[in-house]
N, C-alpha and C positions, 0 to 999 in steps of 0.2 A: 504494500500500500504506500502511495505515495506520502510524503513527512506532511506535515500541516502547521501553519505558523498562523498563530494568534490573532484574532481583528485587530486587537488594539495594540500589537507592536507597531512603532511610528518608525520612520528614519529619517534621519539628516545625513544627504550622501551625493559626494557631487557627483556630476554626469562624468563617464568615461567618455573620453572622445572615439571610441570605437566600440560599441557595446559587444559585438560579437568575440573581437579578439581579447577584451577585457575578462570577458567568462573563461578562456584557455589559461589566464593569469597560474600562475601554479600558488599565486599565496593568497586566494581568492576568500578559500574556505575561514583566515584569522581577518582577512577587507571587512569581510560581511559579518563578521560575528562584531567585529568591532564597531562596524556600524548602527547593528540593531541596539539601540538604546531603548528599556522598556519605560519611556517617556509617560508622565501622567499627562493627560488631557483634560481637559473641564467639562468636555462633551463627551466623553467616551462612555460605554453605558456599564454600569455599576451593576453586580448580582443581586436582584432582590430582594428588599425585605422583606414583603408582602407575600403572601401566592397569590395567584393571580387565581379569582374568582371563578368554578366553572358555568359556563355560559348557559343559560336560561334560554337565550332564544334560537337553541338548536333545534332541529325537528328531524335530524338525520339518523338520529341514534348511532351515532359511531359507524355509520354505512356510507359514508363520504370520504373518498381517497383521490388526491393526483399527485403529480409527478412533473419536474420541471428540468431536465437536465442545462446544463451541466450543476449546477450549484444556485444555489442563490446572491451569494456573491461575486459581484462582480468590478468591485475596487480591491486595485492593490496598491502599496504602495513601493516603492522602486526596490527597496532592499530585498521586498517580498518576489519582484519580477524577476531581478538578479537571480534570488536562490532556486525561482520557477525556470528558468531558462538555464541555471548552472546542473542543477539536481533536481527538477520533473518535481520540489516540493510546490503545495499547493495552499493557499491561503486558506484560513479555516473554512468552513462552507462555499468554495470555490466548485467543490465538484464530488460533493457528495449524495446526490442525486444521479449522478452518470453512472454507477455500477450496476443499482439495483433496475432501474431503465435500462439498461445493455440486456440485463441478465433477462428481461423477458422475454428472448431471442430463444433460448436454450431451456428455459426452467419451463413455460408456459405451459407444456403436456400434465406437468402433473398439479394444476393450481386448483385448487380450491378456495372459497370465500375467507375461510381463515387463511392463508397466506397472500391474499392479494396484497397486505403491506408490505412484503417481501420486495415486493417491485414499485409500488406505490408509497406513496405517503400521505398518514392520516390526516384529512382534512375538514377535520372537527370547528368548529368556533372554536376559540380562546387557548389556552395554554395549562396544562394541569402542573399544580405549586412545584411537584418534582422536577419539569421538565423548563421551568424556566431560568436561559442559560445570560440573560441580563436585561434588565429595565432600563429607560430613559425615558425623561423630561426635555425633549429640545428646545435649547436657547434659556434653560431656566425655565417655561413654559408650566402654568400649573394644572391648563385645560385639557393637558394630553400626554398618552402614556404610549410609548412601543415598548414591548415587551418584544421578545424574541426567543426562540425556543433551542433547546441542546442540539435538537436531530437533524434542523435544517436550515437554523438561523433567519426562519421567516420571520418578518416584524407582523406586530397584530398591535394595530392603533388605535388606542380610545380616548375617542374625548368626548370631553362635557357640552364644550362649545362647538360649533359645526365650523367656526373659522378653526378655531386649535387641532379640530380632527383633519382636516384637511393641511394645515400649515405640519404636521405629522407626518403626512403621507409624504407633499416633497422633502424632508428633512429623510427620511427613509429610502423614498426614491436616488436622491444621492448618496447616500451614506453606500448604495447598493451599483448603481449603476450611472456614476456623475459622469465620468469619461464616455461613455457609450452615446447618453444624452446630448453630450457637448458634442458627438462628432456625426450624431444625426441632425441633429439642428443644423448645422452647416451643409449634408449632404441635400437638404431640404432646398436652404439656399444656392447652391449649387457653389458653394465653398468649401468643399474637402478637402482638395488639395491645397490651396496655403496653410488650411490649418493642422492636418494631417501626414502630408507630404504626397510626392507626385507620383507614387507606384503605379502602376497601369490600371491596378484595380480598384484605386480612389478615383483614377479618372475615368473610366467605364463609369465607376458608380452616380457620378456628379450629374455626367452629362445625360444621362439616361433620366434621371428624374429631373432634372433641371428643363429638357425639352418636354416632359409630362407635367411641369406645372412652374413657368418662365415668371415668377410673382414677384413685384416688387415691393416692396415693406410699405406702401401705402399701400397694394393690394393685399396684402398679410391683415392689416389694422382693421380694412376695409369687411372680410369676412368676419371678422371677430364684432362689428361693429353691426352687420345684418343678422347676425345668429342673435345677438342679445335685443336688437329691435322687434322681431318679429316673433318671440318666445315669451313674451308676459315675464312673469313672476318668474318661470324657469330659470329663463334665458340671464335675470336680473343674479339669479340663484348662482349657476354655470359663471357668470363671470367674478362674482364675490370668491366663488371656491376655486377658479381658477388663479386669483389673487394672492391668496392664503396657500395655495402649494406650491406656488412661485415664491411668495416669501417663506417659505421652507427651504426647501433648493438652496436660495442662496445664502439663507441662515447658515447652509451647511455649508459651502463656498467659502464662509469669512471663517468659519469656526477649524476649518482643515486646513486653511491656509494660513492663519495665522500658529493655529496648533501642527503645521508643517507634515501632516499625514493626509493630504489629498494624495489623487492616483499618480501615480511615477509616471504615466503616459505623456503628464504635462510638463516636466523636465525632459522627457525623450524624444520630444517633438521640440523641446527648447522653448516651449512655453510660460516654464519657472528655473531656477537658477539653485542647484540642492545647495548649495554653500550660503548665499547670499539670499535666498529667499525672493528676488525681484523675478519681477514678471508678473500675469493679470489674467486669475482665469475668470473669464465676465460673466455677469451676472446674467440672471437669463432675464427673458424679458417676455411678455404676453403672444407677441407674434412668432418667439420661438416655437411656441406650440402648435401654432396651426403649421409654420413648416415641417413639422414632424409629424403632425396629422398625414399632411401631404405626401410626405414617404409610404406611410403603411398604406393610406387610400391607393395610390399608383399601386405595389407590391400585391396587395390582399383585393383590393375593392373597388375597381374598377372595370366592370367589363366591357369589349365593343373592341370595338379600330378594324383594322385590318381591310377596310375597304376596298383602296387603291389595292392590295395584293389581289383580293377577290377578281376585283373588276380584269387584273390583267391575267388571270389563269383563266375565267370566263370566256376574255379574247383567244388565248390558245389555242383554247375549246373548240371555239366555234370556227377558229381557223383550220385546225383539223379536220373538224365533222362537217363546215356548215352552220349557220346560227339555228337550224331548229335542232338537230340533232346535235350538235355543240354544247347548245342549253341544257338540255334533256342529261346531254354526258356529267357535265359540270353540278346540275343541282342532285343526282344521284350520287355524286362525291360530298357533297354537301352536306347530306344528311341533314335537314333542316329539321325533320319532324319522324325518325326513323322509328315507322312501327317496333321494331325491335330494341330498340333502347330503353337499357334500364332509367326505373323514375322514380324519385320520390314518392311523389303523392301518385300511388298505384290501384287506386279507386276508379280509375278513369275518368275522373274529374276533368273536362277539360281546362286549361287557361291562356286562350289566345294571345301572343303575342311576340310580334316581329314578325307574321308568317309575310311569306311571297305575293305580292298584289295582285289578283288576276289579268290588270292591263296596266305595269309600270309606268308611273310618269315622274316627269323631270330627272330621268338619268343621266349620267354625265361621264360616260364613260373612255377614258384615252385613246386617243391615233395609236396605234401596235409603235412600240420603239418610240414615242415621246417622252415619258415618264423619268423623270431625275428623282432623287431623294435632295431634298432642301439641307445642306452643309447649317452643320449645327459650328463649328469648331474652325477656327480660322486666325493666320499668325501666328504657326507653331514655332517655339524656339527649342532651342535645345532636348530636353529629354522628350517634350512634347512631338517630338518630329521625328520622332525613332516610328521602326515598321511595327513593332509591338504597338506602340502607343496607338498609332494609326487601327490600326486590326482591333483594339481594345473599341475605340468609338465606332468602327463600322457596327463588331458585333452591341454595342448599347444603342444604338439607330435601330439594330434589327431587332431588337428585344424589343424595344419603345413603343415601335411600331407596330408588333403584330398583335392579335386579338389571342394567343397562345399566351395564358397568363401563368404563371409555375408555381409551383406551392404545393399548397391549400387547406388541407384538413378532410377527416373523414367524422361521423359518427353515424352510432347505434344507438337507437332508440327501440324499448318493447312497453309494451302497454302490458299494464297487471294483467291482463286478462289471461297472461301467457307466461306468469310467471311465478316462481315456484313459491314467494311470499303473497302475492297480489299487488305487490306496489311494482308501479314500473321501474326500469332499470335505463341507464342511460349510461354508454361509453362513448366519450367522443373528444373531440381537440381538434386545434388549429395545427395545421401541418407549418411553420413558418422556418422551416430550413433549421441551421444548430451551427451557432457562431457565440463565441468565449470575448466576450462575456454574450449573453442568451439576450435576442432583440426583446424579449415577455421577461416579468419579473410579476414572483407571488408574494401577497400580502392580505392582509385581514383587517379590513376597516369598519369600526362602530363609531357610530357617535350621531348628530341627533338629524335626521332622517337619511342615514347611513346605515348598512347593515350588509356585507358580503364578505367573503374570502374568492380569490382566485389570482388567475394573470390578467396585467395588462400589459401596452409596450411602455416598456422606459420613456418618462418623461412626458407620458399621459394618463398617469397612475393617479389621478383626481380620483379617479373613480376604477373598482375593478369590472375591464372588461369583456371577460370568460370565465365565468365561476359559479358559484352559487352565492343562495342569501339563505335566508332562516327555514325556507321552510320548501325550495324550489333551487333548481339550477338549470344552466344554458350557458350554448357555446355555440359555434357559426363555424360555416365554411362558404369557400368561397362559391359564389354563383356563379358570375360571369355573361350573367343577360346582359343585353344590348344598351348602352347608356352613350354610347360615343357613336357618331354619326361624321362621316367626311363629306366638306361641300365643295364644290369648284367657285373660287371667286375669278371673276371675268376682272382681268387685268387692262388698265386704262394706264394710255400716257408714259407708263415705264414700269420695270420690274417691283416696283414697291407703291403703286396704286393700284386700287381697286376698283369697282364698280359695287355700289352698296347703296340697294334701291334704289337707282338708277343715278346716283353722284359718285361722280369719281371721288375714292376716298384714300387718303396715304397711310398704308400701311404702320404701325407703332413699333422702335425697332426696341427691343427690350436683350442688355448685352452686360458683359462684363469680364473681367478681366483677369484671369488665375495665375499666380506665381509663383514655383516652391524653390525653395533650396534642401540639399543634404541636410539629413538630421539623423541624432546617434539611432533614432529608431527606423526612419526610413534612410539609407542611402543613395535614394534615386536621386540622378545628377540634376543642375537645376532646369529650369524650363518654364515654359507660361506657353497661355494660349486666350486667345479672346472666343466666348463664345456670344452665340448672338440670334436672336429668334425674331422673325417678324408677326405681330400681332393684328388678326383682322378684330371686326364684329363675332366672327364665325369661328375665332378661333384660331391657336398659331400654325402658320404654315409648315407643312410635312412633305410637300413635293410641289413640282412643276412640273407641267404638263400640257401637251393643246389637246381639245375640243372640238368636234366642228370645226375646225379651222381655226380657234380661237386660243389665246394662248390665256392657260388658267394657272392658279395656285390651289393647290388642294390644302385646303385646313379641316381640322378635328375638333369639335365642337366636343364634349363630354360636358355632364348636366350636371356634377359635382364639381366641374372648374369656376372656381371663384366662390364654393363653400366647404371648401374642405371642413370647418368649422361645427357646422349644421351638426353633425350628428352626436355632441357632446349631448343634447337632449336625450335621446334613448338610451343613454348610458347611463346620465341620472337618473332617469326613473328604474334602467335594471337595477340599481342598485336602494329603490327607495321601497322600504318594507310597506307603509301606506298607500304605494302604488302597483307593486307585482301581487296579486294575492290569490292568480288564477288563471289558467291558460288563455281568457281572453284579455287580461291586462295586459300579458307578458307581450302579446302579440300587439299590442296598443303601443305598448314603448318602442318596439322592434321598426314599428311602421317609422320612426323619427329620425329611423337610421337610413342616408339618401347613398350609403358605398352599398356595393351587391354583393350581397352573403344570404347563405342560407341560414335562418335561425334554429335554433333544436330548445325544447322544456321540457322540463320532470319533476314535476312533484309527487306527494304518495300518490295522487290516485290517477291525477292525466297527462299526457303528453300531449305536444302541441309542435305543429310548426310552421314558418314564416318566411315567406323572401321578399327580402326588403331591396331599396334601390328607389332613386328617381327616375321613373321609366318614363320618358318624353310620351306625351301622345305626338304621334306622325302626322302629317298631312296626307290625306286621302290619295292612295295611289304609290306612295314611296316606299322604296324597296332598302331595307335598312343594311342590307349586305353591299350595295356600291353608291358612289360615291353620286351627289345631287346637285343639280346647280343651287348657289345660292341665293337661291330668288321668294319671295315673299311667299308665293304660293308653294312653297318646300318647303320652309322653313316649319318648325317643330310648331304647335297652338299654341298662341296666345306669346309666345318668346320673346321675350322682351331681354335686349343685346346690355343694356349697360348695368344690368343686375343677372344677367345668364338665367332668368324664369321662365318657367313656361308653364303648361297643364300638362302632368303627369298622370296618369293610370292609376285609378283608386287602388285602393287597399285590396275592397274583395278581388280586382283583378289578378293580382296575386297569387302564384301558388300559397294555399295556406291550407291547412288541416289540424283539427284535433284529435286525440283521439284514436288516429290509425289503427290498426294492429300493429304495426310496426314502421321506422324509417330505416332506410340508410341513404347515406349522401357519403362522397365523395368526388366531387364535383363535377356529377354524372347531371344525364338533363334531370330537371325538374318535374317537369308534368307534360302532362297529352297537350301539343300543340303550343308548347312554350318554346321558343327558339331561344339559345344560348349565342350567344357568340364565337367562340372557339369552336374549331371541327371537330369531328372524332365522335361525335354522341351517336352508334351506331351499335352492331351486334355485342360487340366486345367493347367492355371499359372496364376499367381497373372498378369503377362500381359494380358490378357485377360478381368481383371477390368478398365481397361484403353479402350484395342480395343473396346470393345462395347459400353462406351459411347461415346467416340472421333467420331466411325465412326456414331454413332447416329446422332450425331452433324453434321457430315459433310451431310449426308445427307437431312435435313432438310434443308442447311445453314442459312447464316448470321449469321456465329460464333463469340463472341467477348472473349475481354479479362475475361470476368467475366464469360461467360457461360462454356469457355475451363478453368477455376479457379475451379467453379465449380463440372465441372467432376473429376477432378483432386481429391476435395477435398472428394465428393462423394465415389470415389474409396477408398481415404484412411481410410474410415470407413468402408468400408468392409469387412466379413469375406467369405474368396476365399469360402472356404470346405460349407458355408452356401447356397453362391448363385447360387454356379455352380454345386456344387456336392450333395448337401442336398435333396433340389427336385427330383432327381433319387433313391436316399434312401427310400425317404415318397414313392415315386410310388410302390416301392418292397413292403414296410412295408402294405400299405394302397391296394394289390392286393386282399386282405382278409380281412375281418371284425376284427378288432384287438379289443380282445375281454378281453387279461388283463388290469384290470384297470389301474395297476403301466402305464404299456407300451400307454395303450391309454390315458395317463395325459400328457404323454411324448409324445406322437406325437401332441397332440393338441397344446402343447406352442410350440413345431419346429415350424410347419404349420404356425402358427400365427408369429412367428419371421418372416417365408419366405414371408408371404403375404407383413407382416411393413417393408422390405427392406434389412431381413437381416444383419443390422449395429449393431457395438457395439459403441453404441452414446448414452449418457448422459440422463436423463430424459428430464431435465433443465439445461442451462449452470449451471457450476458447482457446481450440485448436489451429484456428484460425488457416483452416481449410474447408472446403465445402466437400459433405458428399454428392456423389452423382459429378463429380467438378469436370472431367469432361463434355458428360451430354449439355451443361451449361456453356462451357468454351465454345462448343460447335453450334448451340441455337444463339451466344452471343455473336459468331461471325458467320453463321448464316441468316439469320433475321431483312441482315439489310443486302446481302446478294439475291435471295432468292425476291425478295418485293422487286426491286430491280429487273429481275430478269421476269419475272411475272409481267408487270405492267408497263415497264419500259416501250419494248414492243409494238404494244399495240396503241399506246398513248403517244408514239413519240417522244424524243428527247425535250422539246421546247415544251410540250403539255408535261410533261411527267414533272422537272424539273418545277416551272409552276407551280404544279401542286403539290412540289414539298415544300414550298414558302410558305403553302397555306397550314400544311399537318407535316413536321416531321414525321419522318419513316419509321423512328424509333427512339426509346428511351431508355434505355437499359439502367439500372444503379450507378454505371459507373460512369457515365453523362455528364454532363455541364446544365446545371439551372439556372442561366440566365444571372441575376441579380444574387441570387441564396447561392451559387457556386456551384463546383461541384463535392463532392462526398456530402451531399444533399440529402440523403436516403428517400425521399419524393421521387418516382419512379414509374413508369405506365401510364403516364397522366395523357401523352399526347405518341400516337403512334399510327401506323395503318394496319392493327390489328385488326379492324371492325371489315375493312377492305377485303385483304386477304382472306376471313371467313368466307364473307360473302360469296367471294369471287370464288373459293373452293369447294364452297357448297354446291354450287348450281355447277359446278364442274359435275362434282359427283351425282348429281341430280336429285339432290335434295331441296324442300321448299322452302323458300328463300323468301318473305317477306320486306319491301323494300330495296330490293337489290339493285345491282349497279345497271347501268343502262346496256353494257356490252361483258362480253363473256372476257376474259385477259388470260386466263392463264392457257397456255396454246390454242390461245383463238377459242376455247372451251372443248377442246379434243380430251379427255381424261390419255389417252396414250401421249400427245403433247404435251401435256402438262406434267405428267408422271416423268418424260426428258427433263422437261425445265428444272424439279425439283431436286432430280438427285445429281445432275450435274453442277448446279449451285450447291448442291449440299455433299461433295464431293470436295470442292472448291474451298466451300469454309472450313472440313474438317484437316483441309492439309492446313492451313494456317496454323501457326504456333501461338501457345500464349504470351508469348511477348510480341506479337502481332495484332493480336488480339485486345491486349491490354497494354497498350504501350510507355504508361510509366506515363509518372508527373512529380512536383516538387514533393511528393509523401508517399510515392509507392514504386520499389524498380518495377520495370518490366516485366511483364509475364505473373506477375500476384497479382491472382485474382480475387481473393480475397478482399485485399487491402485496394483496389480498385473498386469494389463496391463500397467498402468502409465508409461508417459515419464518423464526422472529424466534425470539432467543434471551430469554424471557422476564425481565425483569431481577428478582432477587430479590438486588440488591446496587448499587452505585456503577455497576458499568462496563456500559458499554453495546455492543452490538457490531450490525453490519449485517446486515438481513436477507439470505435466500439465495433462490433459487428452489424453488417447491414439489416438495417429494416426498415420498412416504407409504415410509418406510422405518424401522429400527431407528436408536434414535438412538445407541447402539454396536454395534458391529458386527464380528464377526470373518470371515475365509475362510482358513479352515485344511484344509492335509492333509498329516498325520504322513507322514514320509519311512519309519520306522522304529517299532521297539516294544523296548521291555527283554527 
């Protein structure tokens, strides 16, 4: 086990001018011992005197558990980084959450209810007098107490007063996650790299969210100033407690830096001075918040875009086939509304929305080969000018841009009716990637109409938002319905006017200027760059392009730009015990929330669930997949450009439900005739791993916490393409005696994987080999030869190519997620596994509901196709694993294991050890309410 050093050890220690070769120092081990002085602090929290009170208004009865890896801690201070990078030790509750989280990978087969703490952790109210490991008063404060517990270091905040409950909360927010906070707020502002330094993948990250929301700090004040306008009493409410944990925060700012144990990040970036103390970490300030809003909204809660991609694989299409038979090809890739997709709400309820117009109008579709992407980044010097750096913003252009959103979260929800106490059961979480320190941070807030435990993200910890409260819990994943819409604006006069209802109008250039130098913690050499976004009516512009002959700007209009703010309301009320008291409140606050997720509740007796989002209503005729002119009669109802409103789609339009017999979500479609955004919702989806054991479950019943854990964990060892699609493969392959050797070696270890379950699991807990690790090797290097040689073919190179802009091919574990990284454990989310079903079904001549418009796999010959396959699958099996897996900064070549591996992304000093792969929520709760008020 890794060593562990103390919260409240402090240092005084000056920066190395080379951090890395400082750690090879041979008299390192007497630097650091000398260093750690165990300083008193006047804020440090003292073991208490009191026990802390057992909580009255629980209603879980001890049946409330999650889990947050890496730790809860996520300040360190520099001595502690030192001894973390010198000897792998780990600050106290740094990452004591990461084993027994790991360990659900290998333990899982044999869990029962009584060992779900094993992996979890009890998530009760309050603190019992044994277990509390130190109390605090912040700032001398007499209204508010954090107490904090041995096991896991969570703070649990009570106050008297709702300002001191709240000024609590940011005093704990930092005390937990200041560094992390300070370097999202700038990632918001599209400031990372001077304050961070200019690694590639600070500036990937900058420019990615910076052209998803170009704000300038009067735009920042501006939302903050409509959310409080138009919310009553709430809204007046949301900004008094956004006050009060701002002045927490920086309570915590003066009291760490004059007490000289803030995070060492801020020396190692040359922020502060360990000798002399000078330097200035700032204060935060109100529109901090909403650019940090703006990070997680972009990441989690935004669905739509991808227009201009649509519109140009549509052109392909139709240049291919023809425009009717083109079309026909294109929307059967599309999957807009695929009988076969897994749903939510599986009642057949329908919930219309986004479908195909029957006679499109105002489309605006590209000249074949017009099409530029709009240069975000301009004046590169130095480091900024390297091919890396270059490659880093193409691929944050191509993230930005596509409607392929990565993440997400999954959950299970069962209704009593099916379960072996009668109370429903509920396992679920936000999938949000796993980076050290953790974007989510847990805590327990009471005070006076305050009442929950769970996560939120750092630095919007007002309120928690994924957890439970006294008597009910809920948690979200992502949706992904349609909120972003592309318009062509008709270009007048010169490249930066426009035409806007009928006046030529100039273009807003919204820009600014990045510069880093070497620092002991980054050594990227120096470099700057300007980046620069032109702002219409309609929103900033994403490409160029002509029209009819006309030369347009395509802009992205999304209905939460310019509120990121807005949805602080339904967080308040999740968290206000006088407002949740019933699957139809819950669903009332949810509706407040304008980012798209799917919501999930449990209380003792009903489940509920909610998809929330600002869904524009359309103008009659517009086809929300490509791109519209921007003309009045297009434009969204009622829109009004200098506040971004308009008339959204009520509540009940909404998939919603109470009650089911059961959900799952993983950010599978929603309901009958609900269009999502992203492609891929078709025969196979990694939801699907969920549906069929969940409903397994329910069927049989007497479902409990451990059995729907189970599933849960079950699923996240699966590989989707193995269990759902692999099987219809071997049928083609195995219709004929397969009679080469290479080829029948290679069918025999598939077969044998599909018999064992198809998982990519461990021999032995951490053996860190997989069994079956060949037949895995050969379906990871064949996967993307055989789609290839499948549809290539017959779609041609320019159609084919296309339409993996629109859907990757594949996603395997050991993939790159965009934004979250890679060793992501998020996995199957976006692939053409639904494709190749299809397409090998009606080979085999099987009933294929929704199928593609053309037969692909040998023209639809099963003796063709049956060539196609094992000569691709011949192909991948000669490939070696070091071809296969070729190695990156944390795994050689050819370990595949460690190419799956979940690695806690370092976005600070401490570093912690990877786990073995699993595709699950990275918090996670299994709750079910004993009782109700």
């Amino acid at each position: 086990m890794p060593r562990r050093t103390p919260r409240t050890i402090l240092d005084r220690q000056r920066t190395p001018r080379r951090f890395t070769k400082f750690l090879k120092g041979a008299s390192i081990c007497a630097l650091v011992a000398g260093l750690l002085s165990p300083l008193s602090q006047t804020a440090a929290a003292q073991p208490a005197s009191a026990p802390a009170a057992a909580a009255a208004n629980d209603y879980c009865g001890g049946r409330c558990s999650d889990i947050l890896p890496a730790g809860q801690n996520g300040n360190a201070t520099l001595a502690e980084i030192i001894l973390n990078q010198a000897f792998g030790t780990q600050p106290a509750h740094a990452d004591d959450q990461l084993a027994p989280y790991g360990n659900l990978a290998s333990g899982y087969s044999g869990l029962t209810d009584a060992k779900i703490n094993d992996f979890f952790r009890d998530a009760s109210f309050g603190v019992p007098a044994d277990q509390v490991e130190s109390t605090l008063k912040p700032a001398g404060r007499t209204d508010v107490t954090i107490v904090r517990d041995k096991k896991t270091g969570v703070p649990h905040i009570t106050g008297t007063t709702r300002y001191g409950t709240e000024f609590g909360a940011g005093y704990a927010a930092a005390q937990d996650r200041l560094w992390l906070m300070d370097v999202f707020r700038h990632v918001g502002r599209g400031k990372l790299t001077p304050f961070a330094g200019g690694a590639p993948s600070n500036q990937g990250l900058e420019q990615e969210f910076w052209r998803h929301a170009p704000y300038t700090e009067a735009d920042l004040q501006a939302q903050i100033d409509n959310a409080v306008a138009t919310n009553g009493a709430r809204g007046q409410q949301a900004l008094a407690d956004v006050r009060a944990y701002i002045a927490g925060i920086n309570a915590y700012i003066d009291a760490s830096d004059s007490g000289r144990y803030f995070p060492g990040e801020y020396v190692l970036t040359g922020h502060k001075d360990s000798v002399t103390n000078a330097g200035t970490i700032e204060h935060f300030k109100e529109t901090d918040l909403v650019a940090l809003a703006s990070v997680i909204g972009a990441l989690f809660g935004s669905g739509g875009g991808g227009e201009v991609n649509n519109a140009i694989s549509l052109l392909a299409a139709q240049s291919k086939y023809g425009v009717e038979e083109g079309t026909k090809v294109w929307e059967s890739f599309r999957e807009r509304n695929d009988p076969e997709a897994v749903l939510t709400v599986h009642n057949g309820e329908s919930f219309p929305y986004a479908t195909k117009p029957a006679e499109p109008q105002g489309e605006a579709l590209p000249a074949a080969g017009s099409v530029a992407e709009e240069p975000l980044v301009y004046d590169r010097t130095g480091s900024a000018a390297t091919t890396t750096a270059t490659g880093t913003s193409a691929a944050a252009t191509a993230s930005a841009l596509s409607s392929a959103k990565r993440g997400m979260s999954n959950a299970l929800v069962v209704s009593g009716k099916s379960t072996a106490s009668g109370n429903p059961i509920a396992v679920f979480g936000p999938q949000t990637g796993y980076f050290a320190p953790q974007l989510l941070m847990l805590q327990e807030i009471q005070g006076p109409g305050l009442s929950a435990r769970g996560a939120s993200f750092a630095g919007l910890s007002m309120y928690v938002e994924l957890g439970r409260g006294q008597d009910y819990a809920w948690s979200a994943t992502t949706s992904g319905q349609d909120i972003i819409d592309t318009y062509a604006v008709e270009l007048c006069q010169d490249d930066t006017h426009y035409l806007y209802r009928g006046t030529c109008t100039a273009m807003e250039k919204i820009e600014q200027t990045n510069a880093w130098k070497p620092t002991t913690a980054d050594g990227t050499a120096a470099g700057s760059y300007r980046m620069q976004v032109w702002r219409t009516k309609y929103g900033p512009v994403t490409h160029r392009a002509t029209v009819d002959g006309k030369r347009v700007a395509y802009t992205t209009l999304r209905s939460s730009y310019m509120h990121e703010a807005d949805s602080i309301i339904g967080f308040q009320m999740l968290n206000d015990p006088d407002y949740v008291k019933s699957p139809q409140t819950f669903q009332s606050a949810v509706q407040h929330i304008n980012y798209t997720f799917n919501w999930f509740y449990a209380d003792s007796q009903h489940t509920a669930y909610y998809n929330s989002g600002d869904n524009p209503v359309r103008a009659n005729g517009v086809d929300a997949e490509f791109p519209v002119w921007a003309q009045p009669a297009y434009e969204w109802k009622n829109w009004t450009p200098t506040t971004n409103t308009a008339d959204y789609t009520p509540a009940s339009a909404h998939p919603n439900s109470i009650d089911q017999d059961y959900y799952i979500s993983w950010n599978n479609k929603q309901a009958k005739d609900y269009t999502t955004a992203p492609w891929g919702n078709g025969s196979v989806h990694r939801g699907n791993l969920l549906e069929d054991r969940v409903k397994k479950l329910v069927t049989a019943g007497g479902v409990t916490r451990a059995s729907l854990t189970k599933a849960m964990a079950d699923a996240a060892l699966a590989d989707l393409r193995a269990e759902d699609v692999l099987p219809k493969l071997l049928k083609v392959v195995n219709s004929s005696p397969v009679t080469d050797t290479a080829a029948a070696a290679a069918v025999t270890k598939l077969s044998d994987w599909v018999t064992a379950g198809a998982k990519r699991k461990e021999t032995s807990a951490g053996s860190k080999a997989y069994a079956n690790a060949e037949a895995i090797r050969i379906l990871d290097a064949w996967w993307p030869l055989l789609v290839k040689a499948e549809f290539e073919p017959g779609l041609g190179t320019d159609l084919y190519t296309a339409m993996t802009n629109n859907l990757p091919v594949d996603e395997p574990p050991s993939a790159g997620h965009g934004p979250t990284g890679s060793h992501a454990g998020s996995s199957f989310q976006y692939g053409w596994w639904s494709y190749v079903h299809k397409d090998i079904r009606a080979v085999l001549g099987e009933t294929v509901e929704g199928g593609l418009a053309k037969p692909y796999c040998g023209g639809g010959s099963l003796s063709a196709c049956r060539t196609i396959l094992i000569n691709s699958l011949k192909e991948a099996a000669a490939k070696t694993a070091a071809q296969v897996y070729p190695g990156d900064d944390l795994c050689s070549a050819g370990d595949q294991w460690c190419a799956d591996s979940v690695n806690q992304r370092t976005l600070g000093g401490i570093k912690h050890g990877k786990i073995s792969w699993q595709n699950r929520p990275t918090y996670q709760q299994v709750v079910e309410f004993a009782s109700h008020r």
